[in-house]
Kinemage of the C-alpha trace (Angstrom):
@kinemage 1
@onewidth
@group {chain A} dominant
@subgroup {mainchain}
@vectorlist {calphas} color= white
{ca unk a 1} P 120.497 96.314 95.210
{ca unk a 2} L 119.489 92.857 93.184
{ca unk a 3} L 119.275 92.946 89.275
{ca unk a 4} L 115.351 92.772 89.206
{ca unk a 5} L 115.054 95.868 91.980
{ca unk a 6} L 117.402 97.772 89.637
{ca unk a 7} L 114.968 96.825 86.896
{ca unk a 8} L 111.877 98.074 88.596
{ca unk a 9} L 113.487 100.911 89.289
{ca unk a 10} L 114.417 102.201 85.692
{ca unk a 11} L 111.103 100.479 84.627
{ca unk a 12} L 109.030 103.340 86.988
{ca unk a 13} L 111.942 106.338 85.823
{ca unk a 14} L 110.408 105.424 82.082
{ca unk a 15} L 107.229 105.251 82.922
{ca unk a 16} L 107.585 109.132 84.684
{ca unk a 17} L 109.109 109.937 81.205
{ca unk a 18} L 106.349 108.638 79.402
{ca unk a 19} L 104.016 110.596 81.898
{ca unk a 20} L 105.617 114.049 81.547
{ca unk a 21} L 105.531 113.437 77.862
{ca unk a 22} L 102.201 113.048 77.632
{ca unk a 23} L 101.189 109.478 77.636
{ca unk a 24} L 99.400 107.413 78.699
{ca unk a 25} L 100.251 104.315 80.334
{ca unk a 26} L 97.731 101.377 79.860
{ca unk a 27} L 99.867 98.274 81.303
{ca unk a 28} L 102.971 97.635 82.636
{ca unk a 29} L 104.639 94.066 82.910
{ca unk a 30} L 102.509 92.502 80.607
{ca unk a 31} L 103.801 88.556 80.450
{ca unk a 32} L 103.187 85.857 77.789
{ca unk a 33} L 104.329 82.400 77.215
{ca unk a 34} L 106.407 84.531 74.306
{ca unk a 35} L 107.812 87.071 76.932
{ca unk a 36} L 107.490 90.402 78.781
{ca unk a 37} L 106.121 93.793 77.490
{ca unk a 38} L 108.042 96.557 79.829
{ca unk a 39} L 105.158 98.844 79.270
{ca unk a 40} L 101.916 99.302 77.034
{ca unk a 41} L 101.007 103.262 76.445
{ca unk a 42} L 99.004 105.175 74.285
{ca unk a 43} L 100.562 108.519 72.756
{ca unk a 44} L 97.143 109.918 70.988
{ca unk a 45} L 95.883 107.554 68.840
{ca unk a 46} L 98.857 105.547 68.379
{ca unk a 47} L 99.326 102.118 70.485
{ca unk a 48} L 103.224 102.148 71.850
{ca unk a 49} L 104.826 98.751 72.991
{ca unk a 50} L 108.010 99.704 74.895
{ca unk a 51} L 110.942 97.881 76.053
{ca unk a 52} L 113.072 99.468 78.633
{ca unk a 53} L 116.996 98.666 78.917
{ca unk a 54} L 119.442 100.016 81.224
{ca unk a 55} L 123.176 100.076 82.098
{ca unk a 56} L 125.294 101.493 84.740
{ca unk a 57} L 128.071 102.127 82.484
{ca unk a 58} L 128.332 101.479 78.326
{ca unk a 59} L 131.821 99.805 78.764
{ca unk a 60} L 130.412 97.072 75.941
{ca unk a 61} L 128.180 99.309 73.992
{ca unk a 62} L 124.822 100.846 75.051
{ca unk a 63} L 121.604 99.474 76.898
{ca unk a 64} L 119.915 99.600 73.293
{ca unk a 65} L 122.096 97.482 71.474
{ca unk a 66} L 121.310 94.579 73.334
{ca unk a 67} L 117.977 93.781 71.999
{ca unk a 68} L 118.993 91.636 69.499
{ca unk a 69} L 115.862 90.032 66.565
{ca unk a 70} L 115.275 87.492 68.555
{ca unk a 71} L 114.029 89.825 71.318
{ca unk a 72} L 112.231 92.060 68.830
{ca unk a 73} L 110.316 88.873 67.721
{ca unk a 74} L 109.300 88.183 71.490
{ca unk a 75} L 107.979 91.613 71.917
{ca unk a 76} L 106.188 91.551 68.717
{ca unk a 77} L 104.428 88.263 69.503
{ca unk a 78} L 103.821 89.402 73.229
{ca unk a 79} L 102.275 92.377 71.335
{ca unk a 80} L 99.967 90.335 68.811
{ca unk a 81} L 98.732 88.489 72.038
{ca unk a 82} L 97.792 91.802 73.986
{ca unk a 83} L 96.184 93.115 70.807
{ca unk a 84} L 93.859 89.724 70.877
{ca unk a 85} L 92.965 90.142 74.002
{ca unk a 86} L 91.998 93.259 74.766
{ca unk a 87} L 90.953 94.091 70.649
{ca unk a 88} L 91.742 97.772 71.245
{ca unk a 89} L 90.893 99.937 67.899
{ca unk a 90} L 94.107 102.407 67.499
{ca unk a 91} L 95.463 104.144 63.940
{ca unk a 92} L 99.251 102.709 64.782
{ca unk a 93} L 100.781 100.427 66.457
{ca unk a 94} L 104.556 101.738 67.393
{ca unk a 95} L 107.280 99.519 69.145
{ca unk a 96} L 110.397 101.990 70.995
{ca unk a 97} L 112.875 101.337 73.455
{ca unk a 98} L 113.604 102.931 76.177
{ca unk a 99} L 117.444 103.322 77.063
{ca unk a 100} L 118.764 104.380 80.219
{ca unk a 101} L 122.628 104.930 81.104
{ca unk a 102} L 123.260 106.030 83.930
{ca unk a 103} L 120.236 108.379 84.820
{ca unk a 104} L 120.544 109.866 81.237
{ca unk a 105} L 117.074 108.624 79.102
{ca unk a 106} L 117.294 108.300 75.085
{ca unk a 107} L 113.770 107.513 74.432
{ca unk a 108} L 114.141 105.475 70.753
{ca unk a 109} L 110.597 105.977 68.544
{ca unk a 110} L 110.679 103.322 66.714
{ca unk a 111} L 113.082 101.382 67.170
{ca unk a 112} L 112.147 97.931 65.196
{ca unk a 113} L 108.751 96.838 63.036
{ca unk a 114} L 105.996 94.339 63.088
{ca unk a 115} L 107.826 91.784 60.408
């Protein structure tokens, strides 16, 4: 299986995790001239970027550790850009990462701040 099936893959396993845990998932794959936004999903009132990552094996550390600031900045601006567009009205903003080894899921709230 290529790299980007793998990715779809563990993309939809988060997105069932988010589902079962009571969210709500507003957009997936949402793509700026900044970067990607894994999924968009509100948990009650609060507006949650998230960024999934996954390994096969943590050999060189774990899928989390390799977003790195200059990622985080990405994400954040990706995120300014979806709040500007669709001017949703929400009491928090949250970013988290989602970090799958193996099948096992560590869902990270979060995980790194608007700057």
């Amino acid at each position: 299986m290529n790299k980007r099936k793998i990715g779809i893959q563990k993309e939809n396993l988060a997105v069932n995790y988010l589902k079962n845990k009571g969210y709500k998932i507003i957009k997936q794959n949402f793509y700026t001239k900044y970067g990607e936004i894994d999924i968009i999903a509100k948990n009650k009132d609060t507006l949650v970027f998230v960024e999934v990552r996954s390994k096969s094996y943590n050999k060189f550390g774990n899928p989390e550790e390799t977003i790195d600031k200059t990622k985080q900045r990405k994400i954040i601006n990706t995120a300014k850009v979806f709040l500007k567009n669709y001017n949703l009205d929400f009491e928090e903003i949250r970013f988290d990462v989602i970090a799958i080894l193996e099948e096992n899921i560590n869902h990270i709230e979060n995980a790194f701040y608007l700057e």
